[in-house]
N, C-alpha and C positions, 0 to 999 in steps of 0.2 A: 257509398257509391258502388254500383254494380260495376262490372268486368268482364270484356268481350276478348277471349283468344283471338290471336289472329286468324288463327288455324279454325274458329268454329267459325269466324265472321266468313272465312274463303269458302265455308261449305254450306254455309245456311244464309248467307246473304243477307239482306238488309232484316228480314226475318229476327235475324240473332240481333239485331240492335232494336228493333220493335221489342221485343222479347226482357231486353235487359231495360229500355225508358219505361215499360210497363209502372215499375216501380218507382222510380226514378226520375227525378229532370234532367241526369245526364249520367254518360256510365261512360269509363275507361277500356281503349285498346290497348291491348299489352301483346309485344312481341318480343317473342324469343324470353316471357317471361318480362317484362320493363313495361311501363306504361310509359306508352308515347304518344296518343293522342284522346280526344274527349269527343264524344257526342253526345247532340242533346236534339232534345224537339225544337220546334221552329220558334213555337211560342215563348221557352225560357232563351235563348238567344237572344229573339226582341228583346224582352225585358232585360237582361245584363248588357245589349246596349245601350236602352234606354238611361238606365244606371250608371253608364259611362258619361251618356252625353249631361246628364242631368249633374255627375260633380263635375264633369269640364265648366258646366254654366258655372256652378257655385265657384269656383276657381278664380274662371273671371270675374266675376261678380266682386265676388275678394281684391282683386287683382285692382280693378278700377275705383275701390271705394277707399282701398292704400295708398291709389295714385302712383299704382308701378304699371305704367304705360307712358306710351309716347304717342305726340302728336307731332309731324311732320307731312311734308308733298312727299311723292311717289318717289320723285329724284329723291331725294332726302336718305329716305327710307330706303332704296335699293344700294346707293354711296354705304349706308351703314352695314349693311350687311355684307357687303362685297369686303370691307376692312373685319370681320368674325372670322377667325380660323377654323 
């Protein structure tokens, strides 16, 4: 994964992050030397959401074929949660 100073990114602008996705689907901000955040193209974001939403399904999917769900009314269901810490 490529690697954008803070210090090039303040001088060369989104240029220096065009520059380091060239290669990449996403490169590191590193300040003061530490990597502190990621950037990436529009298109790998979709996709790594996509990838989230898609094991949430499978989750649920799991979830309801285990039969760890509940069926309850509204009342019910609001009662229950206001008794969770």
């Amino acid at each position: 994964m490529s690697s954008i100073s803070a210090n090039h990114l303040k001088t060369q602008g989104v240029s220096a992050i065009a520059e380091a996705l060239a290669d990449a689907p996403e490169a590191m901000v590193s300040v003061r030397g530490k990597d502190r955040f990621v950037v990436m193209n529009i298109e790998h974001y979709h996709y790594l959401r996509e990838c989230e939403l898609s094991a949430a399904l499978a989750e649920s999917q799991a979830d309801m074929a285990a039969g760890r769900f509940v069926t309850e009314s509204v009342d019910a269901h609001m009662k229950r949660l206001a008794k969770l810490p």
